[in-house]
C-alpha distance (Angstrom), angle and dihedral (degrees) to the residues before:
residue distance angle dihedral
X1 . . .
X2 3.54 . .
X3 3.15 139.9 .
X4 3.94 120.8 -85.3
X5 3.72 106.5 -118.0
X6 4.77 112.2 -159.8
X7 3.66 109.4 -113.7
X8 3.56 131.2 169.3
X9 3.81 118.6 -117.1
X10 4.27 97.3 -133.4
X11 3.98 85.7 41.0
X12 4.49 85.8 53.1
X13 3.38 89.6 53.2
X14 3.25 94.5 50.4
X15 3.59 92.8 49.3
X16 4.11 92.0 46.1
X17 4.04 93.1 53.1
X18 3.45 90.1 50.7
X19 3.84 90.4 53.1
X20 3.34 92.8 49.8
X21 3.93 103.7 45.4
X22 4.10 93.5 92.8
X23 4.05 94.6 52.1
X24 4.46 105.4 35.0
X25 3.19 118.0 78.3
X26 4.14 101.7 -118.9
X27 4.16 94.2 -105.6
X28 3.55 83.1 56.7
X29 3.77 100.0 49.0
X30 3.76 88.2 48.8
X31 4.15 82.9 53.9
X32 3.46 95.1 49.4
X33 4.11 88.8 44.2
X34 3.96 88.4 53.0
X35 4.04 91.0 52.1
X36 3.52 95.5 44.8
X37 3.77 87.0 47.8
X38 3.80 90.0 67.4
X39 4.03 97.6 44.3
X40 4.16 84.1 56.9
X41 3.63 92.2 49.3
X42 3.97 90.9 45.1
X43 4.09 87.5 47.1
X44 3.93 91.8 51.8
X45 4.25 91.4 46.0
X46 3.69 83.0 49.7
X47 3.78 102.2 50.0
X48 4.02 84.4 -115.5
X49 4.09 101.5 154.7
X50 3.87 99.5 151.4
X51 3.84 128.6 39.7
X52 3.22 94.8 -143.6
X53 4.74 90.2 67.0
X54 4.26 80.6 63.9
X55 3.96 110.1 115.6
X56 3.44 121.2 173.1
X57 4.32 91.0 -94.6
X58 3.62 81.8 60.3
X59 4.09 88.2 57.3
X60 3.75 80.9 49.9
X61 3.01 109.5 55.3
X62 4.42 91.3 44.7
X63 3.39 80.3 53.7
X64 4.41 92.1 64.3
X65 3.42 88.3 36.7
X66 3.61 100.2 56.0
X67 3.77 93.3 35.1
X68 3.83 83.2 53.2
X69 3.85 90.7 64.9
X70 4.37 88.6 -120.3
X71 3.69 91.0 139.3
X72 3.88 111.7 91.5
X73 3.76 95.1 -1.6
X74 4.13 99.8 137.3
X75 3.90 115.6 -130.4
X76 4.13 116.8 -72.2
X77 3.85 87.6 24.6
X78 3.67 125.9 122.4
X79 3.75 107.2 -134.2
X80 3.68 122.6 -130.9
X81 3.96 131.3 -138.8
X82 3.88 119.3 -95.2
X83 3.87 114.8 -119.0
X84 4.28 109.6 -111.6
X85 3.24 95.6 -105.9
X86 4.07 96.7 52.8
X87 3.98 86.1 49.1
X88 3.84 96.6 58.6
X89 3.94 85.7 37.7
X90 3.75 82.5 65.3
X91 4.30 104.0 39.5
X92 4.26 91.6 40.6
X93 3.82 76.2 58.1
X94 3.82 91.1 37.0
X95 4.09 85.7 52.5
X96 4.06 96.6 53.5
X97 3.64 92.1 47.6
X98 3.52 90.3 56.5
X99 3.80 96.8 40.5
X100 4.13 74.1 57.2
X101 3.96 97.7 54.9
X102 3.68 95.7 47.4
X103 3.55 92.0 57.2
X104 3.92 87.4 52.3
X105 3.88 84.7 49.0
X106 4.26 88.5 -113.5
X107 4.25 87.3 118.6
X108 3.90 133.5 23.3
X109 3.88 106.4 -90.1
X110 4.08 90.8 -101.1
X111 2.99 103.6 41.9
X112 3.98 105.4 106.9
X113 3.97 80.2 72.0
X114 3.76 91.8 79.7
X115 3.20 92.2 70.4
X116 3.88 114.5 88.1
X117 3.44 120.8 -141.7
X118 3.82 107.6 -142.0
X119 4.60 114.0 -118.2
X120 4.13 106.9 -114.4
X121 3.53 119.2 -146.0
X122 3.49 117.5 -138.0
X123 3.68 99.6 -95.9
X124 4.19 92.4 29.8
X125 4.20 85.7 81.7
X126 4.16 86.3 52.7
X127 3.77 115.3 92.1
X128 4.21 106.2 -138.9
X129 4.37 89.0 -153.6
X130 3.52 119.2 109.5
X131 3.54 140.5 161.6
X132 4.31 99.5 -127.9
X133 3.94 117.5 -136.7
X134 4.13 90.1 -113.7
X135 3.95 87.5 58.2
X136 3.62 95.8 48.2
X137 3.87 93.0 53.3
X138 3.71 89.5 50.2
X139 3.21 99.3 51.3
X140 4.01 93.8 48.7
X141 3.92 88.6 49.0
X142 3.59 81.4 56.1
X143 3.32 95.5 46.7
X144 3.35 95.2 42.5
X145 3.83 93.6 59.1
X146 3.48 110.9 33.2
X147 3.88 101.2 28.0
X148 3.55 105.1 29.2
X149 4.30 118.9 -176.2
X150 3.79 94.0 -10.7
X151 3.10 131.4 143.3
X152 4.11 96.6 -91.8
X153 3.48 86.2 39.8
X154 3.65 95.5 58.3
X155 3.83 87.9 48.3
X156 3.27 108.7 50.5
X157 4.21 92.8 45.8
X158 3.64 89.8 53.1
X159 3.54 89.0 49.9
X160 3.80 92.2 52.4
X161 3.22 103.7 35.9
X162 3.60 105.4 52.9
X163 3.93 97.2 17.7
X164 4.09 97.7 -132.8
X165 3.45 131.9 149.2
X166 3.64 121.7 -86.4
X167 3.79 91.2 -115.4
X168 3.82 88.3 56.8
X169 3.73 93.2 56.3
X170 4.16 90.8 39.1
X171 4.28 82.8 57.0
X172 4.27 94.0 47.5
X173 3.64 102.0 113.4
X174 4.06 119.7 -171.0
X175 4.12 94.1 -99.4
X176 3.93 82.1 55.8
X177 3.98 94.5 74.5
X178 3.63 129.8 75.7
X179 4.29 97.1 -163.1
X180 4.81 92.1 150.2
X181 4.12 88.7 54.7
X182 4.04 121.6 94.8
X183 3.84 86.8 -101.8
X184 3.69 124.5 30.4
X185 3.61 122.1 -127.2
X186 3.28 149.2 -179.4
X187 4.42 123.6 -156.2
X188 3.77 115.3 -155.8
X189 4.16 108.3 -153.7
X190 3.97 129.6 -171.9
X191 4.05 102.2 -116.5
X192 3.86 94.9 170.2
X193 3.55 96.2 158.5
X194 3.76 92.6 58.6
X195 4.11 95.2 43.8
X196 3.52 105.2 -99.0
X197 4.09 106.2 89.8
X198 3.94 119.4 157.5
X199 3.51 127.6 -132.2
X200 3.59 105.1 -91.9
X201 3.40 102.2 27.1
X202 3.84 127.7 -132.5
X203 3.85 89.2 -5.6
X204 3.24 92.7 55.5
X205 3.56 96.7 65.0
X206 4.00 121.0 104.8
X207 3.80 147.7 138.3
X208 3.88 119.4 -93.9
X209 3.55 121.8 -158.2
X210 3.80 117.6 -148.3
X211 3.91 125.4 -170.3
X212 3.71 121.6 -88.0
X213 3.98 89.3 -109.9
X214 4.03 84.8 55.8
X215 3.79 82.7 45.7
X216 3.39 100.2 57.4
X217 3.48 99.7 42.7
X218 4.12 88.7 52.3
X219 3.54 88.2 61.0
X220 3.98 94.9 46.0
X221 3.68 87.5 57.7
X222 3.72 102.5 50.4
X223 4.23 87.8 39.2
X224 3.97 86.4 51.1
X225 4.31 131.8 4.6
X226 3.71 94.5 30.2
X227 3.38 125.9 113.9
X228 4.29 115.2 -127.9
X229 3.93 94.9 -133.4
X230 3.66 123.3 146.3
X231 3.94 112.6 -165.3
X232 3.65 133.5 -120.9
X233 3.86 90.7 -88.3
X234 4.13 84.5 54.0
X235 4.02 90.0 -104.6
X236 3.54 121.9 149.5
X237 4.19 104.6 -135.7
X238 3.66 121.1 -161.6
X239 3.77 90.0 -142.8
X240 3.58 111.0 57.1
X241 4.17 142.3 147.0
X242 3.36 127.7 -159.3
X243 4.07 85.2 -74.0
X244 3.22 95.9 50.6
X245 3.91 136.8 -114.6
X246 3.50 99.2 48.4
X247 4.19 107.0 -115.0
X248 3.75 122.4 -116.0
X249 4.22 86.3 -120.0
X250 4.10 86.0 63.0
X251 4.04 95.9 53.1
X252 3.45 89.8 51.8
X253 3.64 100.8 45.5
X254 3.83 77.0 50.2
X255 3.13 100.7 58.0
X256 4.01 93.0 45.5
X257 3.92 84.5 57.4
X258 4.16 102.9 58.7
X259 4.42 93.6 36.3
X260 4.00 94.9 63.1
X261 3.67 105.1 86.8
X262 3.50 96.4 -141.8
X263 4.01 87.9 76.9
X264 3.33 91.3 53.7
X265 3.86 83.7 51.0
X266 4.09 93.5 -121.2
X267 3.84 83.9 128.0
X268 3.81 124.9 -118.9
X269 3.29 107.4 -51.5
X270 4.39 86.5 -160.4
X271 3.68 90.3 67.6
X272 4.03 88.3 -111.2
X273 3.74 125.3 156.2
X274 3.85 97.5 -108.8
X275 3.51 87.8 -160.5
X276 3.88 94.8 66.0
X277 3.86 98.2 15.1
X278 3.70 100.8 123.4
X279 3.84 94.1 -151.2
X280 4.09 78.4 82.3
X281 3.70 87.1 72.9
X282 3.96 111.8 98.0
X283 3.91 86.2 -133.9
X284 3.87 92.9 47.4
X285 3.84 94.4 44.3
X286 3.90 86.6 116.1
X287 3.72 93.5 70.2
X288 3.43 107.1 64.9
X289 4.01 107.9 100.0
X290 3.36 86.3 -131.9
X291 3.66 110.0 55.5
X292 3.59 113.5 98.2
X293 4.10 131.6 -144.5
X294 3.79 118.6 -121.9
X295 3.88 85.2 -103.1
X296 3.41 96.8 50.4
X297 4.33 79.0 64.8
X298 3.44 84.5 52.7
X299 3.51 97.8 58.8
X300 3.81 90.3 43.5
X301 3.92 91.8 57.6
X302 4.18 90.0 52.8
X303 4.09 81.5 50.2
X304 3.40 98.7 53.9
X305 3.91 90.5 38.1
X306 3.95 95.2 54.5
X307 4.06 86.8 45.5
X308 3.71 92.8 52.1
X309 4.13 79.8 46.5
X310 3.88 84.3 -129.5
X311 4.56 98.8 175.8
X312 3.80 114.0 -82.9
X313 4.10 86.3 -116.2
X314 3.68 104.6 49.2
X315 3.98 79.2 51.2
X316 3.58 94.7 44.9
X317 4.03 93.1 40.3
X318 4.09 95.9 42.4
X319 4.21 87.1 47.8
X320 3.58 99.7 35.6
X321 3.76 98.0 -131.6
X322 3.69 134.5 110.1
X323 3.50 127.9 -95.8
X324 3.83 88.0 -112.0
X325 3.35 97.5 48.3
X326 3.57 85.3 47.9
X327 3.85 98.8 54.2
X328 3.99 85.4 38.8
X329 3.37 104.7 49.2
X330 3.83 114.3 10.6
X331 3.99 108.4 40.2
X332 3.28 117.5 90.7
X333 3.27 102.8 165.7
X334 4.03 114.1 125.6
X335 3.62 124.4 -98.9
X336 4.85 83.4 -118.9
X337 3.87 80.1 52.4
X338 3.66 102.4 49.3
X339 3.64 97.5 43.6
X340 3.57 93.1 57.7
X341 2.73 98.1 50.8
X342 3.82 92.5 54.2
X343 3.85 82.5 54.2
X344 3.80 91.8 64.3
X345 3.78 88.6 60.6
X346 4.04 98.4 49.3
X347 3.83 124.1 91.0
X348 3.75 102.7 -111.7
């Protein structure tokens, strides 16, 4: 065995993430970047200054405090458990890292096996947040009216209406919609090699069609709010800021913004002071219990669509997602619901 060798927890991660940069995709860097965030933090609350102090209490005890929800709770608040699945998010990342510092001699060689990886249930890996099908048409009324074809407005229909994944919608460029045919429609393509891939690759490409009120609003945006921005690859995005291509960060801070109900001034339904409520602040957005995540609209579309008994494939086809991931992941509809409507389909 080799020698241990002192190294300094932020200056590891450092070293890991740029390891790492050539093979992860860059959302998951950024994952892995959050994660390791919170192990640094831990290591400088517990006087941790060299990797090679850590015994496996030490992975213990970051195990509580993570689980504990410590990490990025501000000062005064009372922090609030992590869900399962977010807490072995954070030690599987955990474990690589440290497979990483042993082989720069930081950790013994086995030591990412001390740290446990916590048993899901099968409903513990689910998230329970969606964005429910009454909500959504609020908000695009609102939309509709008071922000009509900007930039959030553009977002969140797209979102809606054809149920893809934010990084989708971040990759449409303006040759990618079809507003002058009989049906408007927009086609979602990989482009790895110019930073805006899909999820499934080549076979996850396909057209969308949107509704001629979508449509028309499309084409208002691009004729008036948008931005004229080509991209460093000379692309010409739909989504753009004054830098260009808008980011993936800005969607989803977007989409934050129009799902708390105080924006669509329907008060706080949390009995907060909106006045003072921080969640008001564009940087804070997240922290209303309202606000909803891009794929929490995602999972609100695959509601609606199973309610309206739309077929499993055009669902599974139009979102790009199989029909167990669908069931798994996306349906919230309740077990009462989803039997009845099984009911309507039987011969009695």
């Amino acid at each position: 065995m080799s020698k241990l060798e002192s190294l300094e927890p932020a200056r590891a991660v450092r070293m890991y993430l740029e390891a790492r940069q050539d093979e992860l995709a860059d959302w998951t860097l950024k994952s892995h970047k959050y994660r390791l965030r919170a192990f640094v933090e831990w290591c400088e609350e517990a006087g941790v200054d060299d990797l090679t102090e850590l015994d496996g209490r030490d992975l213990y005890e970051f195990r509580v405090w993570r689980r504990e929800g410590n990490f990025g709770a501000e000062d005064g608040e009372t922090p609030e458990e992590i869900a399962p699945v977010t807490l072995k998010s954070q030690l599987t990342t955990l474990r690589a890292f440290l497979r990483f510092a042993a082989n720069i001699h930081a950790v013994p060689e086995d030591f990412y096996e001390r740290v446990p990886l916590p048993k899901l249930s099968g409903t513990d890996d689910v998230s329970d947040s969606t964005l429910e099908p009454d909500r959504a048409t609020d908000i695009l009324e609102y939309l509709h009216r008071y922000h009509y074809a900007s930039r959030r407005h553009v977002e969140f229909a797209l979102l809606w209406e054809t149920g893809a994944r934010m990084g989708a919608i971040r990759g449409l460029d303006l040759r990618d919609l079809d507003l002058d045919g009989r049906t408007p429609v927009v086609r979602y393509k990989h482009r790895p090699d110019q930073g805006t891939p899909i999820k499934n690759g080549e076979k996850g490409e396909r057209f969308n069609s949107v509704s001629d009120r979508v449509g028309t609003m499309l084409q208002a945006y691009i004729d008036g709010p948008r931005v004229d921005k080509t991209d460093e690859f000379g692309r010409k995005p739909l989504l753009t800021t004054s830098h260009g291509r808008v980011s993936a960060s800005t969607i989803r801070q977007d989409v934050y913004v129009v799902t708390r109900p105080c924006w669509l001034n329907q008060g706080c339904p949390h009995n907060r002071d909106i006045e003072t409520c921080e969640a008001v602040e564009l940087n804070h957005v997240s922290t209303c219990p309202s606000s909803r995540s891009p794929h929490d609209v995602r999972k609100g579309v695959v509601t609606l669509y199973r309610r309206e008994e739309v077929p499993r494939r055009v669902v599974s086809d139009r979102l790009d997602a199989s029909d167990l991931v669908l069931d798994k992941h996306y349906d919230r509809r309740g077990e009462r619901e989803r039997a009845e409507q099984r009911r309507n389909h039987l011969p009695w």
